[in-house]
C-alpha positions in Angstrom: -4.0 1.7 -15.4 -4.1 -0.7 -17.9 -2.4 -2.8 -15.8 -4.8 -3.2 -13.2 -7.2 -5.0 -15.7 -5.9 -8.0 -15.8 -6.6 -8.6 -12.0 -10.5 -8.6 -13.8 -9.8 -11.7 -15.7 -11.3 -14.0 -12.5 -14.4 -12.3 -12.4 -15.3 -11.9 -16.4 -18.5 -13.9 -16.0 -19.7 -11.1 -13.0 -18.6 -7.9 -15.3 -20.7 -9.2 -18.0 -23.8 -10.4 -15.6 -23.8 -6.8 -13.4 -24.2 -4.7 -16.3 -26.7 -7.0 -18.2 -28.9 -7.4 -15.1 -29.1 -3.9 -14.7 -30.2 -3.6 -18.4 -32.9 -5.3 -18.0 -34.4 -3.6 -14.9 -33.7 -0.5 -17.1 -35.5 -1.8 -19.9 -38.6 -2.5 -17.4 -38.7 0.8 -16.3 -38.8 2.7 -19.6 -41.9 0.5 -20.0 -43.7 2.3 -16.8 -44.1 5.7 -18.2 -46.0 3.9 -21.2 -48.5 1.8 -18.7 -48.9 4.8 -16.5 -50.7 6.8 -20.0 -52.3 4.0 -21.0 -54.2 3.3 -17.3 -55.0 7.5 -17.4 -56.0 7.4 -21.3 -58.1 4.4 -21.8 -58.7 3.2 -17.8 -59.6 6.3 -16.3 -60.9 8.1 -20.0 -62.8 5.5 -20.4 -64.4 4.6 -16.8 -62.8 1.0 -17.4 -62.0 -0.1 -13.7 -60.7 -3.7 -14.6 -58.3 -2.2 -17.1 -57.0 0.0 -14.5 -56.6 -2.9 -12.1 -54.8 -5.4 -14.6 -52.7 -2.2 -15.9 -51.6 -1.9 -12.0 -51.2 -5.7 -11.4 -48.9 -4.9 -14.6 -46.8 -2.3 -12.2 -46.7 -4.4 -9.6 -45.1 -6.8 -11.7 -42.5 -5.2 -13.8 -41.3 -3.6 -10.1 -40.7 -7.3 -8.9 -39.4 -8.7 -11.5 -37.1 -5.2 -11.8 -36.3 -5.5 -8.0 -35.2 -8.9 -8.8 -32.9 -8.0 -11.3 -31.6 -5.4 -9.2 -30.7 -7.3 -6.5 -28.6 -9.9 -8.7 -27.0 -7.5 -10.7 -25.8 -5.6 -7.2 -24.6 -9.1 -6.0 -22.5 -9.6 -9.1 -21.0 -6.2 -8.6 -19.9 -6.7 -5.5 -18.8 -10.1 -6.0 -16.7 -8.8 -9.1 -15.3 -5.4 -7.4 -14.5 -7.5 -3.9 -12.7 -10.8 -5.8 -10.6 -8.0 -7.7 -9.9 -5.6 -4.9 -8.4 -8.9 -3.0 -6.4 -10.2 -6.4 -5.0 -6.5 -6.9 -3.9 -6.3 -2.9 -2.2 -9.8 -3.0 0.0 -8.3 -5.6 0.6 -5.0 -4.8 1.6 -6.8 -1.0 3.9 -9.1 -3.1 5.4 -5.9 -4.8 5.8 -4.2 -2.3 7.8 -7.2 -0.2 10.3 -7.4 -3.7 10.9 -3.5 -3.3 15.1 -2.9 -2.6 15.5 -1.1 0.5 16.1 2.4 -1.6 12.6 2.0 -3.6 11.3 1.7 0.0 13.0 4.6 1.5 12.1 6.3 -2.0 8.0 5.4 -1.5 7.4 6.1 2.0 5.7 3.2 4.5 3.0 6.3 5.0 2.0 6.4 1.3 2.0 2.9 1.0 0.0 2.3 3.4 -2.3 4.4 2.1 -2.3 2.8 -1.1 -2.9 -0.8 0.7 -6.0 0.6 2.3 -7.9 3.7 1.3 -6.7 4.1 -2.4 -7.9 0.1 -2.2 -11.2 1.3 -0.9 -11.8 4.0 -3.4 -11.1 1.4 -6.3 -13.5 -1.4 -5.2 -16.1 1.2 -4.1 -15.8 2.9 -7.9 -15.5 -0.7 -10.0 -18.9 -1.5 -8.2 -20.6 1.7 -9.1 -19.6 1.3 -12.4 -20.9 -1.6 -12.8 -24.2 -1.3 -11.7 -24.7 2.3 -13.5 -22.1 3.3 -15.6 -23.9 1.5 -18.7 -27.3 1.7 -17.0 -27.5 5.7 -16.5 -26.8 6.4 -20.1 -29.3 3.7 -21.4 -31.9 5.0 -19.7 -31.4 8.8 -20.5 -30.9 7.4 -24.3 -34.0 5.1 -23.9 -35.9 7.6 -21.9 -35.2 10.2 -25.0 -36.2 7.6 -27.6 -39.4 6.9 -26.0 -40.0 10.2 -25.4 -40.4 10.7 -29.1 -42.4 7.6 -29.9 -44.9 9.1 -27.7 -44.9 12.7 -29.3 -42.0 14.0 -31.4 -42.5 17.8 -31.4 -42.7 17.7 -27.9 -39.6 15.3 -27.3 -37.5 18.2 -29.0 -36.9 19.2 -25.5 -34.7 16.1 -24.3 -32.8 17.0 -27.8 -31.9 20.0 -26.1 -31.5 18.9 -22.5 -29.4 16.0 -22.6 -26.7 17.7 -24.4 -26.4 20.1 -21.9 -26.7 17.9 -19.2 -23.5 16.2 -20.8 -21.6 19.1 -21.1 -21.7 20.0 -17.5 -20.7 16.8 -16.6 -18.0 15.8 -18.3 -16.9 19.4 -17.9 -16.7 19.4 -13.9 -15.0 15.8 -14.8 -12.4 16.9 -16.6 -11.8 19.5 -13.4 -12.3 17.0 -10.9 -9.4 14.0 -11.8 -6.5 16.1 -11.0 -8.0 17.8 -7.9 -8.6 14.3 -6.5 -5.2 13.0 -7.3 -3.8 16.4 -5.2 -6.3 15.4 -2.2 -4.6 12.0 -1.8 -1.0 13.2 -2.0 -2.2 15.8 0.7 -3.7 12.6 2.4 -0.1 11.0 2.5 1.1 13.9 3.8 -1.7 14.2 6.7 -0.9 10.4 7.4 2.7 10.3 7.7 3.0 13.3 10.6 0.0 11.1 12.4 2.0 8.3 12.1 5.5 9.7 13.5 3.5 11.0 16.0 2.2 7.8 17.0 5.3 5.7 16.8 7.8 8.8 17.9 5.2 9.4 21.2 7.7 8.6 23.6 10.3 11.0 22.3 8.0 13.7 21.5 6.9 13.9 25.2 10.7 13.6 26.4 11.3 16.6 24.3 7.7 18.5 25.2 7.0 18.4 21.2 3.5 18.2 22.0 2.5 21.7 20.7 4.5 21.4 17.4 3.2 18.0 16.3 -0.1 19.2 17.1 0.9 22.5 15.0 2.3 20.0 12.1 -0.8 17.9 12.0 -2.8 21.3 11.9 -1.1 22.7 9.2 -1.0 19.1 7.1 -4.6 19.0 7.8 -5.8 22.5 7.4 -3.9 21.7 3.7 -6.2 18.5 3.2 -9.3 20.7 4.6 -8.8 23.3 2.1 -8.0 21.1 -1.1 -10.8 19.0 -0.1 -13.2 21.7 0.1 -12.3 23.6 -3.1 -12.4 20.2 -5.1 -16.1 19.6 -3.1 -17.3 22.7 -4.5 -16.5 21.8 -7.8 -18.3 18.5 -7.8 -21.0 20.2 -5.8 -21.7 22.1 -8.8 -22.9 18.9 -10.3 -26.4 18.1 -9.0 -27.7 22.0 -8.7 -26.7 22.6 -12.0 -28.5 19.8 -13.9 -31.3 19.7 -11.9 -31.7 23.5 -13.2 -31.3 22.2 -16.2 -33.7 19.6 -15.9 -36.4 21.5 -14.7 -35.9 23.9 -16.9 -36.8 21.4 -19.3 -39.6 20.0 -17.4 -41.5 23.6 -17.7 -40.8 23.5 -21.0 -42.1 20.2 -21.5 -45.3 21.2 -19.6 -46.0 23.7 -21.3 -45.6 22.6 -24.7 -47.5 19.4 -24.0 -50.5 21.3 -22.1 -50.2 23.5 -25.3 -50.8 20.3 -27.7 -53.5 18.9 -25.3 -55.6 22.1 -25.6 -55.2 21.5 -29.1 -56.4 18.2 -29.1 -53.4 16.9 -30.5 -51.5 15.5 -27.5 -53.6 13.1 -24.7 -52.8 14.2 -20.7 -51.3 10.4 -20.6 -48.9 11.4 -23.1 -47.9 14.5 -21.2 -47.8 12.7 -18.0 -45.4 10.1 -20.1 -43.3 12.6 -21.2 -42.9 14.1 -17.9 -42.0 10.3 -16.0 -39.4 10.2 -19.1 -38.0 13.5 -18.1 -37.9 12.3 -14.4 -36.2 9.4 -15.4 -33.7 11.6 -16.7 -33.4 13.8 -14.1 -33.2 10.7 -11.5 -30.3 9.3 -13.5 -28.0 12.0 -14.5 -28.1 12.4 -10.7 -26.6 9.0 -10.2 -24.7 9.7 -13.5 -22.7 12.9 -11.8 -22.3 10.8 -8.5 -20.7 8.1 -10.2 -18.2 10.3 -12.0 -17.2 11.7 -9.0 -16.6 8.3 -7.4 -14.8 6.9 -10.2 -12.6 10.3 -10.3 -11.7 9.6 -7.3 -11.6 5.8 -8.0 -9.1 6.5 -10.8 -6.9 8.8 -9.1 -6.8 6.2 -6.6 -6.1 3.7 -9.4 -2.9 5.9 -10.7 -1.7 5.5 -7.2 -2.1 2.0 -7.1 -0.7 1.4 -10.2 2.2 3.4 -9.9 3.3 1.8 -7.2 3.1 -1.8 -9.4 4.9 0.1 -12.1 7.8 0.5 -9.9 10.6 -1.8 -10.6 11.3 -4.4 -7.9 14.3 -5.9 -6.6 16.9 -6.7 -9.1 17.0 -10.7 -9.4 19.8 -12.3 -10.6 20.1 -15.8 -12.3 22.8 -17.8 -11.5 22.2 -19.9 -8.0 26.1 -21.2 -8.0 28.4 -20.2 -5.4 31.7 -21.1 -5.2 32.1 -23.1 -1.6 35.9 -23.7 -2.2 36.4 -20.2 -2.3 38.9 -19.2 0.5 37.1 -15.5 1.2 33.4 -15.7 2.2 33.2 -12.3 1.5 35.2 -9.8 -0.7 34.7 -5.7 -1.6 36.3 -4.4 -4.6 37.3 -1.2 -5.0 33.1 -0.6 -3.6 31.4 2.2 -3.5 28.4 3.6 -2.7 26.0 6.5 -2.8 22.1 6.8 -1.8 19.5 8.4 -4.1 19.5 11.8 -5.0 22.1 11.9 -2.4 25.4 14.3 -3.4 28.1 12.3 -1.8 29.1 9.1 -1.6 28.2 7.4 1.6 31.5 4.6 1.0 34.0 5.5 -1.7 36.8 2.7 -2.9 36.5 0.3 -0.1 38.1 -3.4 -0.8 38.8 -6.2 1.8 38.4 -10.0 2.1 36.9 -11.9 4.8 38.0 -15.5 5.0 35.4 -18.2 6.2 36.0 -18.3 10.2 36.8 -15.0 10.4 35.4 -12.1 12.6 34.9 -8.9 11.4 34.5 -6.1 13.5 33.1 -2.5 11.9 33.2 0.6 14.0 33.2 4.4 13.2 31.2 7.9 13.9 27.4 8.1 13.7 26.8 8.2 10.0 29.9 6.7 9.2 28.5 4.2 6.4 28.7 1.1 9.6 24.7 0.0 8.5 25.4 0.8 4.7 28.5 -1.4 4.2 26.9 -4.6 5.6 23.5 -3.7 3.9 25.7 -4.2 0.5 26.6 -8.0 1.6 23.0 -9.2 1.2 22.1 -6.6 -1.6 19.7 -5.0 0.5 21.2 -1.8 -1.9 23.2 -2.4 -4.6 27.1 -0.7 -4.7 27.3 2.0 -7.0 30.5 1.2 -8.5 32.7 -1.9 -7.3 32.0 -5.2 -6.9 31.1 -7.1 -4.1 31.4 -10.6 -3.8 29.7 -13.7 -1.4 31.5 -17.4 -1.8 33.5 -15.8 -5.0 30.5 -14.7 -7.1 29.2 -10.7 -7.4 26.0 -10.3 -5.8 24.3 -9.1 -8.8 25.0 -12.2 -10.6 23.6 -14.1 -7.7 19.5 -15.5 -7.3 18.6 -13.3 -3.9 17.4 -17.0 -2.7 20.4 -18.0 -3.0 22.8 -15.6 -1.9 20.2 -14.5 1.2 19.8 -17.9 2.2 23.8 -17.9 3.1 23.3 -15.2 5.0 22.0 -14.3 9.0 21.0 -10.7 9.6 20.3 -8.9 12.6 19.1 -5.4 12.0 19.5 -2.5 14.3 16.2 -2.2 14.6 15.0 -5.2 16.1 11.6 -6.5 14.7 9.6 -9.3 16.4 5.8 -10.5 15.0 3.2 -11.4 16.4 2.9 -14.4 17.7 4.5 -16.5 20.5 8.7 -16.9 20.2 8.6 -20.3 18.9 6.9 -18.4 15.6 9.3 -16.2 15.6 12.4 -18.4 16.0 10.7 -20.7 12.7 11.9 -17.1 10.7 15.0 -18.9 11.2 14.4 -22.3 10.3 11.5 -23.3 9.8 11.9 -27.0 11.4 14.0 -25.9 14.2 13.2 -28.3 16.8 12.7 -27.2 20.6 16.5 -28.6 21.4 17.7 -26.0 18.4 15.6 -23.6 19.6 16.8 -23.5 23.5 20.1 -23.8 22.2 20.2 -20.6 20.2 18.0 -18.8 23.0 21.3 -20.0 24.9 23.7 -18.6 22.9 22.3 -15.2 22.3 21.4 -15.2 26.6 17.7 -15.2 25.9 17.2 -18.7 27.7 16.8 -17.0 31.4 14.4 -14.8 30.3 12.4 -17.1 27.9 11.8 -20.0 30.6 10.4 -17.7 33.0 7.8 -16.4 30.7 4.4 -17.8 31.0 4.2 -20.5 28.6 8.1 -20.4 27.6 8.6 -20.7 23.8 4.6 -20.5 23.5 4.6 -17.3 25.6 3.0 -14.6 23.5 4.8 -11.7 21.6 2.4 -9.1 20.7 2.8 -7.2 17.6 6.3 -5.2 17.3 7.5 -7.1 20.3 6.0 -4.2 22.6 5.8 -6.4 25.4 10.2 -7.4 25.5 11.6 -5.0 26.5 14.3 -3.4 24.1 17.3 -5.6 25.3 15.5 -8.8 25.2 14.0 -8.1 21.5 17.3 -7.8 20.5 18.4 -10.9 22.4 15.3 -13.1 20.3 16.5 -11.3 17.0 20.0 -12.9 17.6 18.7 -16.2 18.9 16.5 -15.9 15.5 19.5 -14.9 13.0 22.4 -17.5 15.0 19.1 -20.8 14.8 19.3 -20.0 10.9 23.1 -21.0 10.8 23.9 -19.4 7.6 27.7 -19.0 6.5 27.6 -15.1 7.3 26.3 -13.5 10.5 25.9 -10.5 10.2 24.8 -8.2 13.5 24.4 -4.3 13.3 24.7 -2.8 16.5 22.5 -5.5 17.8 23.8 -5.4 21.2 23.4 -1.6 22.1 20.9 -2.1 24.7 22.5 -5.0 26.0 25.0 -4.3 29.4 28.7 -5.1 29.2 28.4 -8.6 31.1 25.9 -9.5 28.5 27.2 -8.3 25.3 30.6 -10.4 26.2 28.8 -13.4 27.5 26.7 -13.8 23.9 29.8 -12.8 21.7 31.5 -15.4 24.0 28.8 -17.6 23.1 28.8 -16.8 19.4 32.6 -17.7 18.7 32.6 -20.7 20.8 29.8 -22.2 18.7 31.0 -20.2 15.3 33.0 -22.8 13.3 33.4 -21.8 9.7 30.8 -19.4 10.0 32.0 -15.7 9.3 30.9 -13.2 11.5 30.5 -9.7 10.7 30.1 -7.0 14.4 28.6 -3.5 14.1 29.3 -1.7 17.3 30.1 1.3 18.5 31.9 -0.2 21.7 35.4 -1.3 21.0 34.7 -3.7 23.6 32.7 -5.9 21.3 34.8 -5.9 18.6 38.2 -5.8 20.0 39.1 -9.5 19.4 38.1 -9.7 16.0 40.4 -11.0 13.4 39.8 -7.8 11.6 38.6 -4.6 12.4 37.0 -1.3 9.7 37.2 1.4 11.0 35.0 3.6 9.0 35.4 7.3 8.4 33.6 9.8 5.7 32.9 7.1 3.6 37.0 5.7 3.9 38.0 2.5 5.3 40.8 1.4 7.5 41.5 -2.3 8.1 43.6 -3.5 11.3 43.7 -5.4 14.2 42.7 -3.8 17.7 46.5 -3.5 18.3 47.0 -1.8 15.1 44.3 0.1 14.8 45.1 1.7 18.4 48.7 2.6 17.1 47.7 4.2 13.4 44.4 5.1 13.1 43.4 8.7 15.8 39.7 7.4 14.8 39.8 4.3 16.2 41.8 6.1 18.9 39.7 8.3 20.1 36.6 6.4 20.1 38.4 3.2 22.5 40.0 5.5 24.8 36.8 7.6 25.2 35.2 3.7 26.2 38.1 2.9 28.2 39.8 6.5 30.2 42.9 5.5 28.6 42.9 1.6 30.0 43.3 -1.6 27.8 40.2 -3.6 28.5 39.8 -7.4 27.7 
């Protein structure tokens, strides 16, 4: 928590001014009470019509002047809670963008969404309250109490009795409240991450006639929300009935005391009617009092969220930014391993191999072989478990990511486009690519044919996801995007699966004709697009093989298997 204060430091000048502006509008209204006896004890008592009129003017004065100060403390609250909110996002968003893939996969895109958004909500909503009332509600139940007795002590004894209470109850259903809230925002994650596969698994769920058991899911997830929701709501319901008992409890007591000491002669009906607007006072505030501790329980909890998220660790960094470019292997694995989080075996286990600049590097093996993990290790998108693993001759960990990242070309298996139009989306890859560099990597990944037909060419618009390529040609722009960047190591993971044979060969035609000393790196699960490399791994359980095509097809049954599954038993070039 404590770390989120420093994102205040921009908007000291506002957290001081909020607070004191409402101080003073709370200090003009413990004055009204006081005017209100005095117009009914020596205006109306004493038939004095102009006393009652200037003691009115006086009303109307202290409620403007109070308005006034209402209004500017409410804009410095907002300023204040907005400027911070918008600080705290920029770096939570930064954060989150240094995560490693396994703090990622460990968070959830669900729950961090939710922490971008609502939990962000919550926290400016609840710094604004408090603000404006935390400091305000208690000064005016304190001042309230302490006028209270400068107008009659004996009967003040009441607010003695009634504020303590009144403080009991709330910090009480407090106390209750904070961990409720925190369980109604994990339930929230939960809620939002079935809504979410629903949404962007829609196509499969209908293939498969899911409908009903998504529905079901979201149901259950939500019926779970519903009913933690509900019994923390009763809770904090208990709030406002209880200490408005309490208060008018007090307020009948107060009454009857004070009409007691008036029958007496020893208390004036001003004074009663004073105590009684003190009382209200009170009464009025608490109220606000036991809504703002349930928005800043919530704002907290919300706060916990957010902060545990900046209290995770980022992406390891390392110092060094030289790289031997003499060294004969681009890329070496030593003795690597591998294993994900909280995961009981190792996904790769003793792999070592060297890649030589120039080279071609084919990788093939089952579904869940370790294909995506072992070329996720190059970059450090996760770090090997045990090993080493080694770009231009220096260990990756030792290695500034900007450095070692900027040698390298990826093309994921999920191919992502932004929004935008295609010359945007090519800059990922250099940002001063010229239209000449541009067409020419468009060429070599075969997305040229495509790209000039579109309305506006490299202007044509690519909505957000790429949703309007279809999946083939996303993966044809992520290509042309990765090959424009022309980094010493391309790698491409299964970035040709929707592609047809013609085309897969013409663009890794393309690609080695315009390769040089680049080293190229080939997931694939067709033997057809990796069968000329210089070197083929062939992955299995988490054990590598290394060969040629010709090899490969003589001593390993994997490799095998797989080709002459592709091929009915024929050589294909």
């Amino acid at each position: 928590m404590k770390k989120l204060l420093k994102y205040l430091k921009g908007s000291r000048a506002q957290c001081v001014l909020a607070p004191l502006f409402k101080m003073l509008e709370a200090i003009l209204e413990l004055f009204v009470p006081i005017v209100v006896a005095r117009v009914i004890d020596t205006g109306i008592a004493n038939g004095d019509t102009g006393y009652v009129v200037r003691m009115c003017a006086l009303l109307v004065l202290l409620g403007a002047v109070g308005l006034a100060f209402s209004l500017t403390a409410q804009f410095f609250a907002a300023k204040a809670s907005v400027d911070f909110v918008k600080r705290l996002k920029h770096a939570v968003f930064a954060h989150i963008g240094r995560f490693s893939y396994e703090k990622v996969d460990a968070s959830g895109t669900a729950t961090l969404i939710t922490r971008m958004t609502g939990d962000m909500d919550s926290v400016q909503n609840g710094l604004n309250l408090t603000l404006r009332l935390l400091l305000r509600s208690p000064f005016v139940v304190i001042g309230a109490m302490i006028m209270a007795f400068t107008v009659d002590a004996k009967a003040a004894v009441v607010f003695a009795v009634v504020i303590p209470l009144l403080s009991i109850v709330v910090f009480g259903i407090m106390i209750i409240s904070i961990p409720l809230y925190k369980k109604v925002r994990l339930a929230l994650d939960k809620v939002l991450c079935t809504a979410r596969e629903s949404l962007t698994g829609a196509r499969v769920i209908r293939a498969f006639c899911k409908e009903d058991e998504q529905v079901d899911e979201f149901r259950e997830r939500n019926d779970a929300l519903t009913a933690i929701q509900e019994y923390t709501g009763r809770i904090s319901a208990l709030l406002n009935p209880v200490t408005c008992v309490i208060i008018n409890i007090g307020i009948a007591v107060l009454i009857y005391k004070g009409a007691i000491r008036v029958e007496a002669g020893l208390l004036t009906q001003g004074a009663v009617v004073a105590l009684y607007n003190y009382m209200s006072q009170i009464l009025v505030e608490l109220v606000k009092f036991a809504s703002l501790i349930i928005s800043i329980t919530k704002s907290v909890a919300c706060a916990g969220r957010i902060s545990a998220v900046l209290d995770t660790d980022a992406e390891y960094d390392g110092e060094s930014n030289e790289a031997d470019e003499k060294s004969e292997n681009i890329v070496e694995f030593r003795n690597v391993s591998f294993a994900y989080s909280g995961a009981g075996d190792k996904s790769l286990e003793n792999i070592s191999f060297a890649v030589k600049r120039g080279e071609t590097v084919g990788i093939i093996g089952s579904t869940g072989s370790g294909k995506t993990t072992l070329v996720n290790l190059i970059p450090a998108f996760y770090r090997a478990s045990g090993g080493e693993v080694l770009v231009s001759g220096v260990d990756v960990n030792k290695l500034s990511l900007e450095k070692l990242r900027s040698k390298i070309a990826v093309v994921p298996q999920k191919s992502v486009l932004f929004k935008g139009t295609i010359r945007e989306n090519m800059f990922w890859g250099k940002e001063d690519a010229t239209d000449e560099e541009i067409m020419k990597a468009l060429e070599i990944a075969q997305a040229k044919d495509f790209v000039m037909k579109k309305d506006g060419g490299l202007d044509a618009c690519v909505e957000q996801g790429g949703r309007n390529f279809s999946g083939g040609q996303r993966q044809r722009l992520a290509v042309a995007r990765a090959v424009i960047k022309d980094a010493d190591i391309l790698i491409l993971d299964d970035s040709s699966s929707a592609l047809d044979y013609a085309t897969d060969a013409a663009m890794r035609r393309a690609i080695a004709a315009n390769q040089g000393e680049k080293s190229v790196f080939i997931v694939s699960q067709r033997t057809s697009s990796i069968m000329h490399a210089d070197k083929i791994i062939v992955l299995d359980d988490g054990h590598a093989e290394i060969g040629t095509h010709e090899e490969l097809l003589k001593n390993n049954a994997v490799y095998r298997e797989i080709h002459l599954s592709q091929f009915d038993g024929e050589e294909s070039a």
